[in-house]
C-alpha positions as CSV (number, residue, x, y, z in Angstrom):
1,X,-9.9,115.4,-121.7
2,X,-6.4,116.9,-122.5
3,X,-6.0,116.8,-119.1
4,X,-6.9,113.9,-118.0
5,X,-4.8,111.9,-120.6
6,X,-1.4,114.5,-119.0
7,X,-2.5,112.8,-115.5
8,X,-2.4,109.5,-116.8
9,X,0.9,110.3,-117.8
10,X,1.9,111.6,-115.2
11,X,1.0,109.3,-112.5
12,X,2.7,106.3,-114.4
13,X,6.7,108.4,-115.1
14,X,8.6,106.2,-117.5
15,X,11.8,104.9,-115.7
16,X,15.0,104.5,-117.8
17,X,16.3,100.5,-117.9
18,X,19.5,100.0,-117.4
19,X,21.8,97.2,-118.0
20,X,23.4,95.3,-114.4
21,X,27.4,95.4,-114.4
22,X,29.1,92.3,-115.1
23,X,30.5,90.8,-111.9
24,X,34.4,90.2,-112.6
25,X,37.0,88.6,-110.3
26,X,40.2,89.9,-109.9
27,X,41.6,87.1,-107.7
28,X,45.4,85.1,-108.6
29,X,45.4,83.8,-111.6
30,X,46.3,79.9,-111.6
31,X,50.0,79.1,-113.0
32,X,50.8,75.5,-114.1
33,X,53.6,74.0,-111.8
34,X,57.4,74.9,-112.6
35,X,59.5,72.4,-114.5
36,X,62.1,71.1,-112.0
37,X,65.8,71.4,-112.9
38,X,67.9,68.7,-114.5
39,X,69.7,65.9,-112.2
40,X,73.5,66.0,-112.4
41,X,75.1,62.7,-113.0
42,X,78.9,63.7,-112.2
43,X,78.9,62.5,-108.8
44,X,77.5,58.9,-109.0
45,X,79.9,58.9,-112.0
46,X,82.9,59.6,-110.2
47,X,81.9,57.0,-106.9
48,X,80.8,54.6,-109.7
49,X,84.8,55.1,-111.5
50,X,86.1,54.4,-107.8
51,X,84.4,51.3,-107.1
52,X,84.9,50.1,-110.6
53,X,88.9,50.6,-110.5
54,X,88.6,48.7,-107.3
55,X,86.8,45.9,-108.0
56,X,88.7,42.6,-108.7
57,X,85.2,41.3,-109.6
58,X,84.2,40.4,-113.4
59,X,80.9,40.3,-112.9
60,X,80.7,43.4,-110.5
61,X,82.7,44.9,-113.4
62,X,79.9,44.2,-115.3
63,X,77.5,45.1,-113.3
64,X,79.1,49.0,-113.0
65,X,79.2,48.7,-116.6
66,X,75.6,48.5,-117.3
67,X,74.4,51.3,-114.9
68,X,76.8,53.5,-116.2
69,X,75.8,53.4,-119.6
70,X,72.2,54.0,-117.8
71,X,73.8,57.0,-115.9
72,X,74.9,58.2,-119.7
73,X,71.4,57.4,-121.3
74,X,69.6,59.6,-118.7
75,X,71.4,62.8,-119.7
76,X,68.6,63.7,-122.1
77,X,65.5,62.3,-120.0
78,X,63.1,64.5,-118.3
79,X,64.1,65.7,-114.4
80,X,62.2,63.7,-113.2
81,X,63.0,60.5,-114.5
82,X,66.8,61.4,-114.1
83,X,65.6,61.7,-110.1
84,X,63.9,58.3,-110.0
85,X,67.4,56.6,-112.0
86,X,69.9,58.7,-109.2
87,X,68.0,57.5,-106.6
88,X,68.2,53.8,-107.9
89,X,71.9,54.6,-108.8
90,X,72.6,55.7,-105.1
91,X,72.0,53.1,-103.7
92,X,73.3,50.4,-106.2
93,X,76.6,51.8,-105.5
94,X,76.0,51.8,-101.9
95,X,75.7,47.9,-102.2
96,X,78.6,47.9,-105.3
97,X,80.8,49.1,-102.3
98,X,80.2,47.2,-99.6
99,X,81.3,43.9,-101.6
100,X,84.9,45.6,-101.6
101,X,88.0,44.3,-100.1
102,X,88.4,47.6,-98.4
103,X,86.1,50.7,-97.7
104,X,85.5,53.2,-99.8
105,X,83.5,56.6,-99.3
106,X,79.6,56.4,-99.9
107,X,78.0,59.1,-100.4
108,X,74.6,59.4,-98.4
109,X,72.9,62.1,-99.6
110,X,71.9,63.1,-102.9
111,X,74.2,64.8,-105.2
112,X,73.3,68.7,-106.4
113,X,70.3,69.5,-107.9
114,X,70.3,72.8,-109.4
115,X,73.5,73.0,-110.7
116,X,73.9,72.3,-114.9
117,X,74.9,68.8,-115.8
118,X,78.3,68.6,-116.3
119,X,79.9,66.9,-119.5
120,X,83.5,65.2,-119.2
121,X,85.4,66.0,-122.1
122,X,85.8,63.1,-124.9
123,X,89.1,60.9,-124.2
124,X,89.5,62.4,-120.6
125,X,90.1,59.4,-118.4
126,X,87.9,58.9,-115.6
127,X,89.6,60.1,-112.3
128,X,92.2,57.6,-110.5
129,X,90.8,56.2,-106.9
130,X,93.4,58.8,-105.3
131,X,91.9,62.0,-106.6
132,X,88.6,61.4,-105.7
133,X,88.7,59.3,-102.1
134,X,88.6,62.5,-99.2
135,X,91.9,63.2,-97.6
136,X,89.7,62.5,-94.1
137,X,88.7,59.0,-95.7
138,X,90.7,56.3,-93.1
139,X,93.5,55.0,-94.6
140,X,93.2,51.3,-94.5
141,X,96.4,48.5,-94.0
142,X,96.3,45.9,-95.6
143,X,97.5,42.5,-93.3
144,X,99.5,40.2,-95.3
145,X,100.1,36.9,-93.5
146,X,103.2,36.3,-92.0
147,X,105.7,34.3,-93.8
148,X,106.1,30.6,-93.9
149,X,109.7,29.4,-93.8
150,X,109.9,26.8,-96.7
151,X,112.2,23.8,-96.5
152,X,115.4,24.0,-98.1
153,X,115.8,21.5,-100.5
154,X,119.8,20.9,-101.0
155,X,120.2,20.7,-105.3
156,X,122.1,17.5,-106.3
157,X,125.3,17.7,-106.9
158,X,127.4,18.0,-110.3
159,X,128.6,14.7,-111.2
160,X,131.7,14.3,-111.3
161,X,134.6,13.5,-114.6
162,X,134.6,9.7,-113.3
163,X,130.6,9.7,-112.8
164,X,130.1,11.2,-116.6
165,X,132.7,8.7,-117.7
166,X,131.3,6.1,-116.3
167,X,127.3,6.5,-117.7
168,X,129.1,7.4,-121.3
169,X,130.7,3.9,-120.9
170,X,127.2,2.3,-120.4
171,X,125.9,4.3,-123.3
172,X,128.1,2.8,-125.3
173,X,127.8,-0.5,-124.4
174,X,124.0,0.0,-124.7
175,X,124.7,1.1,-128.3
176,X,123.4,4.6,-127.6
177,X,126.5,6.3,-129.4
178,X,125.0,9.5,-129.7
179,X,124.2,9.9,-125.8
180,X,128.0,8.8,-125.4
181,X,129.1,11.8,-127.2
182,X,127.1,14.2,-125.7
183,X,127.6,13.1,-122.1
184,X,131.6,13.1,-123.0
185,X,131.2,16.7,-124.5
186,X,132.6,17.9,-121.2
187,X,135.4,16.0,-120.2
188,X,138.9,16.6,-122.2
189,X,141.0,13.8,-120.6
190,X,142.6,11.4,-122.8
191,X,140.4,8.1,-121.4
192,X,137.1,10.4,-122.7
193,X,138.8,11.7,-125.8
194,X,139.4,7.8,-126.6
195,X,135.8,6.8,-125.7
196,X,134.0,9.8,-128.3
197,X,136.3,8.3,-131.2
198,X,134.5,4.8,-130.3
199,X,131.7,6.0,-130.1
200,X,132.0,8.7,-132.9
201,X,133.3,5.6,-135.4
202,X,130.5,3.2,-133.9
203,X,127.6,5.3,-135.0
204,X,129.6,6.3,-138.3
205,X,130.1,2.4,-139.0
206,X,126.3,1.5,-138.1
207,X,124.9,4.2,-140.3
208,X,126.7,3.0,-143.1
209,X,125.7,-0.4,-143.1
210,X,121.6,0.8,-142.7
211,X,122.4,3.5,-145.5
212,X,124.4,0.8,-147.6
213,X,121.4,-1.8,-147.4
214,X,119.0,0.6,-148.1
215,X,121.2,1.3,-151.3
216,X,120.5,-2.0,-152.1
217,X,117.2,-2.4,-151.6
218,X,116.1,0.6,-153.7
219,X,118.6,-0.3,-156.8
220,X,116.8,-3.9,-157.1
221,X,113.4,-1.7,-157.1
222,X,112.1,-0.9,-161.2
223,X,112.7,2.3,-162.7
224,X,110.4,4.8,-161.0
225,X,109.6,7.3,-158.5
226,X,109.9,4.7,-155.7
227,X,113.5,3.6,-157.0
228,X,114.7,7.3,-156.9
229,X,113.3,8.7,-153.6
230,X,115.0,5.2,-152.0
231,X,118.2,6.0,-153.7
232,X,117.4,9.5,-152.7
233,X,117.0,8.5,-149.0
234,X,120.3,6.2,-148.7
235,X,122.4,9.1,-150.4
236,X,120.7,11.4,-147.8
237,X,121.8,9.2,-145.2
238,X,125.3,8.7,-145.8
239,X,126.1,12.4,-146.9
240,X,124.6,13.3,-143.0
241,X,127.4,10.9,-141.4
242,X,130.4,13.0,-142.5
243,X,128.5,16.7,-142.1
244,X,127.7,15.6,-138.7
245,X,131.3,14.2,-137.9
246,X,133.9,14.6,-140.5
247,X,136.8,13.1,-138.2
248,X,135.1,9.6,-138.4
249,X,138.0,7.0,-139.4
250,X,135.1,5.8,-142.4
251,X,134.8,9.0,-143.6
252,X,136.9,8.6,-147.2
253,X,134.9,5.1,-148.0
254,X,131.5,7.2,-146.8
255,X,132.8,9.3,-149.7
256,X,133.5,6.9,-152.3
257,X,129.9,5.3,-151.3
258,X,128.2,8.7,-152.0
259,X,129.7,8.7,-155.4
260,X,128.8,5.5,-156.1
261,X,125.0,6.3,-155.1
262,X,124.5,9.8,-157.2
263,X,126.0,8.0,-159.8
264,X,122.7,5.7,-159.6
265,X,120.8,8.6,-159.1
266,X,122.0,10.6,-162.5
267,X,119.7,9.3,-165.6
């Protein structure tokens, strides 16, 4: 019986389980893509300063103005934004340039990627059209048109001591005293010394007579403000006759008159 059960064992041997490896990979591992260095500006900058100092255009002025505040404003945007922007910015200059008077270097290709953006330094003035044009660029002539003879035009000529004598006499007759004298202010012979004392007495006599009625008229005015600025305005009048020209032959009685109006003036 012993022996039968040691059969029965031994015809069915326990076999140890064992647990199946875990299958592991050792393939690449994936790596998200690498971020792609930062655009520099300093290029279009320095073709954008070019066409700027060239243009004669306000609104192209503008126009350069805008993008390159955009071109500053992009300095801290992602590389790939600042691609998309130099791209647009390449080829707005491109057209900027071609409105020109004359031709100026474009730049076909894009500017350096890889290298660090470079910073101008604050109050550093943006470079002149001679530094940054290529010494290869064609040097361009400007053609001015050829020049027109004008006509000459002869100038009058000065007229003369008898022509000046003659318009001071029809000043004078005219009762324009004060043209007379100027237009005699020249001439020193005796026939135009003679014609300023006429006329330098005329316009002395005259102004008495409109300063001496006024006198009247402003003493038969009431006691008042009106009655003293009138008296005030003939008094005026007469003391300009001898400031303006003492040598008048009325110029003691244009005194006496005077007097006789501050004396109306004094309360």
């Amino acid at each position: 019986m012993l022996l039968l059960l040691l059969g029965c064992f031994m015809h069915y041997p326990l076999v140890p389980t064992t647990t199946a490896p875990v299958a592991t990979t050792t393939g690449p591992v994936a790596t998200a893509p690498a971020e792609p260095p930062p655009i520099t500006f300093s290029p279009l900058e320095e073709r954008l300063e070019v066409v700027f100092t060239a243009s004669t255009d306000a609104d192209q002025r503008d126009r350069l103005s805008n993008l390159r505040e955009l071109l500053h404003a992009m300095r801290a945007k992602d590389p790939i934004a600042q691609r998309r922007v130099y791209d647009f910015a390449d080829e707005q200059l491109k057209i900027e340039a071609r409105s020109l008077p004359q031709s100026l270097p474009v730049d076909d290709g894009p500017g350096p990627i890889a290298t660090p953006i470079e910073e101008r330094p604050l109050g550093q003035t943006p470079p002149s059209p001679i530094d940054v044009l290529p010494s290869t660029a064609p040097s361009s002539t400007v053609q001015l048109p050829p020049t027109v003879a004008l006509p000459t035009i002869p100038l009058p000529a000065a007229p003369s001591a008898a022509d000046l004598l003659a318009t001071a006499r029809t000043q004078f007759a005219g009762s324009s005293y004060l043209d007379a004298i100027a237009t005699l202010a020249p001439l020193t012979s005796a026939e135009a010394v003679a014609l300023r004392k006429e006329a330098v007495d005329a316009w002395a006599r005259s102004e008495r007579e409109a300063a001496g009625a006024e006198f009247l008229a402003a003493r038969a005015l009431p006691a008042g403000p009106d009655r003293t600025a009138a008296l005030q305005h003939a008094h005026d009048r007469l003391v300009a006759i001898n400031a303006r020209f003492p040598d008048n032959t009325f110029a003691a009685t244009i005194a006496d008159n005077i007097a006789k109006v501050g004396a109306e003036l004094t309360p």
